[in-house]
C-alpha positions as CSV (number, residue, x, y, z in Angstrom):
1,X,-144.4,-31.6,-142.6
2,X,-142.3,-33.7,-140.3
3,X,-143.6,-36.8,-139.1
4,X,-142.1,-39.0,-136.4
5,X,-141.4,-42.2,-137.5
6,X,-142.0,-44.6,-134.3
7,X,-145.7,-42.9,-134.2
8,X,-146.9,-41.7,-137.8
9,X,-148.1,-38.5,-136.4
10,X,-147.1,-35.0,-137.5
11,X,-144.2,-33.7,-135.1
12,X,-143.8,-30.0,-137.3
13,X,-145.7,-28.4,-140.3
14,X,-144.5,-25.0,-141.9
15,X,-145.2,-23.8,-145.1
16,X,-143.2,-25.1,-148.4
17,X,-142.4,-23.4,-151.5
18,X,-145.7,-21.4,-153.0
19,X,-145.8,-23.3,-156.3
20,X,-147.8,-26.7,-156.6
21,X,-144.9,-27.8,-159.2
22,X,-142.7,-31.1,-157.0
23,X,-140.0,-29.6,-154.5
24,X,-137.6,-32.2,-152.8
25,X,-135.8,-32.1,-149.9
26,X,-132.6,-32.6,-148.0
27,X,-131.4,-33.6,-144.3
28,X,-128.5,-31.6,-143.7
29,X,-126.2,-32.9,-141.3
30,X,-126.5,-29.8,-138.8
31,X,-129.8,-30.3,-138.5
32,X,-130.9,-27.4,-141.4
33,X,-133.4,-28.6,-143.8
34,X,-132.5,-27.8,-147.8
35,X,-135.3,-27.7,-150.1
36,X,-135.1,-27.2,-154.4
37,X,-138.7,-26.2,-156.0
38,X,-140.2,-23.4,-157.1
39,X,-140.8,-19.9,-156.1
40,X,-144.7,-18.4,-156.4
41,X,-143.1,-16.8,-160.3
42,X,-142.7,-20.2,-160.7
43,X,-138.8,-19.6,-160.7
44,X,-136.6,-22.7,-159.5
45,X,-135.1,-21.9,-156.1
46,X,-133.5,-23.2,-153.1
47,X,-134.2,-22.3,-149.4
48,X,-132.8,-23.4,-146.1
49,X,-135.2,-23.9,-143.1
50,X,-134.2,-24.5,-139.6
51,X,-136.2,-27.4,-138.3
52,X,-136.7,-25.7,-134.8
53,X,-138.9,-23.0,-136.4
54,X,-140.1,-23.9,-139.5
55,X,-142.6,-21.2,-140.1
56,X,-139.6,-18.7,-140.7
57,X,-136.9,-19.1,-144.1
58,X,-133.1,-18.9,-143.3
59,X,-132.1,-18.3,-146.7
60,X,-133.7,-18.6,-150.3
61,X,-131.5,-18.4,-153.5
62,X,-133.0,-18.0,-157.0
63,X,-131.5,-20.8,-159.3
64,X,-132.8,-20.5,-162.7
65,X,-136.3,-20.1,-164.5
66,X,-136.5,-23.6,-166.2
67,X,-139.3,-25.6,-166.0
68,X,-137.5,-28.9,-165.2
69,X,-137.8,-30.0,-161.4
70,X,-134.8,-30.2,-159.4
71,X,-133.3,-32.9,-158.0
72,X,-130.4,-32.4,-155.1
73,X,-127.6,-34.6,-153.8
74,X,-125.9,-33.7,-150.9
75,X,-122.3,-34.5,-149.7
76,X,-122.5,-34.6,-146.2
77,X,-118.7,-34.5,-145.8
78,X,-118.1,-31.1,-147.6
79,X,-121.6,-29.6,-147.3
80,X,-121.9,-29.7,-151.0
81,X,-125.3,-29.9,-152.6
82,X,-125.2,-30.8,-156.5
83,X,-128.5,-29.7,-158.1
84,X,-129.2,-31.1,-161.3
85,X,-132.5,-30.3,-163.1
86,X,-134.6,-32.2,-165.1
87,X,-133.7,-31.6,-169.0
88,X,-131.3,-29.7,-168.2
89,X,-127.3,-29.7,-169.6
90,X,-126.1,-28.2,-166.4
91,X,-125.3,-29.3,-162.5
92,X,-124.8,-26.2,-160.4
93,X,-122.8,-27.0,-157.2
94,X,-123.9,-25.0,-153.9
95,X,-122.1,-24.8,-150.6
96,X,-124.0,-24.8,-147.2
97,X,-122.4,-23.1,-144.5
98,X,-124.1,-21.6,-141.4
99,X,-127.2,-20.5,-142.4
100,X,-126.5,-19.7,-145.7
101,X,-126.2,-21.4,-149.4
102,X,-123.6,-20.2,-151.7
103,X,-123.6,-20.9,-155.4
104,X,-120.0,-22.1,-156.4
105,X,-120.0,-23.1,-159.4
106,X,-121.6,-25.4,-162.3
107,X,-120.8,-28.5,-165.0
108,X,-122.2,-27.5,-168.4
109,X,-122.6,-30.5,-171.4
110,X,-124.8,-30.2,-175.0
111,X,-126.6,-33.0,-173.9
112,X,-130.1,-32.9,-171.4
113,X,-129.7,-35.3,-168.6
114,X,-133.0,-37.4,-167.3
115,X,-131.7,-38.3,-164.1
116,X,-128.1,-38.7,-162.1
117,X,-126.7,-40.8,-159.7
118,X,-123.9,-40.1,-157.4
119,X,-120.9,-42.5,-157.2
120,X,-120.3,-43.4,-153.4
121,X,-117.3,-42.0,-151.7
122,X,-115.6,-45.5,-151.2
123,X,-115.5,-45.8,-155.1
124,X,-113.6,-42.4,-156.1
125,X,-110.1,-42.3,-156.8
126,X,-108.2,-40.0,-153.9
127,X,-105.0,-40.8,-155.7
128,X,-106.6,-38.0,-158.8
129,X,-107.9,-35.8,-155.6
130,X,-111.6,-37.0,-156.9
131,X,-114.5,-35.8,-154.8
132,X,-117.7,-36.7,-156.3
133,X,-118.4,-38.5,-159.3
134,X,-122.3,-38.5,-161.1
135,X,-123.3,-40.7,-163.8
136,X,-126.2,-39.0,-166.2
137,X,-128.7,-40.7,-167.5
138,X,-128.9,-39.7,-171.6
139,X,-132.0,-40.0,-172.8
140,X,-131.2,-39.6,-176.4
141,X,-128.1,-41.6,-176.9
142,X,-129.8,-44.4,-174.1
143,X,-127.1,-44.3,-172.3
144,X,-125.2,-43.6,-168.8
145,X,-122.6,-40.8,-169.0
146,X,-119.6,-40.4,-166.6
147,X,-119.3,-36.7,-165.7
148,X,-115.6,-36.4,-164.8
């Protein structure tokens, strides 16, 4: 659903992903709308909607067939999402272009991650050509790692 914020009420409703597991959401900056959850084999995916007709899919990719929910972080300025799961050791990186997402690539450590946070763009250093920058929350050790 989309609600209008001035009035509370619903403005559009389409269907979501066909699993009741969580599935979060992104804003994309041309106006798509990026989702991460799960597909009805209870697969993690990612699908693109286009908010003018949400009742039909754009694009779904199949990520993975964890268990852990996803969580995505979207660079507005290079159309990156970076998914990270929950208890995962990976952060695949996917490129949104047109209507289409497109699996690039993906950061692999030994250690699960709890949670990330994404550095903002005024503190990353251009001088090393440095475009994002996530911290991960390690459970285990209790602390904050920087992912170069």
């Amino acid at each position: 659903r989309i609600f209008d914020t001035h009035t509370g009420a619903v403005a559009m409703e389409g269907p979501g992903h066909q699993n009741m597991k969580v599935s979060r959401l992104k804003m994309l900056k041309n106006g798509k709308i990026f989702t991460a959850g799960f597909s009805s084999m209870s697969s993690r995916c990612v699908r693109l909607y286009d908010p003018r007709n949400l009742g039909s899919l754009l694009t779904e990719e199949a990520v993975d067939n964890a268990t852990g929910s996803l969580f995505p972080y979207y660079d507005p300025d290079l159309n990156l999402i970076f998914l990270a799961g929950k208890g995962d050791s990976t952060i695949k990186f996917f490129e949104v272009e047109g209507d289409g997402v497109h699996y690039l690539n993906q950061y692999m450590s030994g250690e699960a991650q709890r949670g990330l946070g994404m550095m903002p763009k005024r503190g990353l250093d251009s001088n090393i050509n440095e475009i994002a920058r996530a911290y991960k929350l390690n459970v285990a050790k209790k602390l904050v790692n920087v992912i170069p």
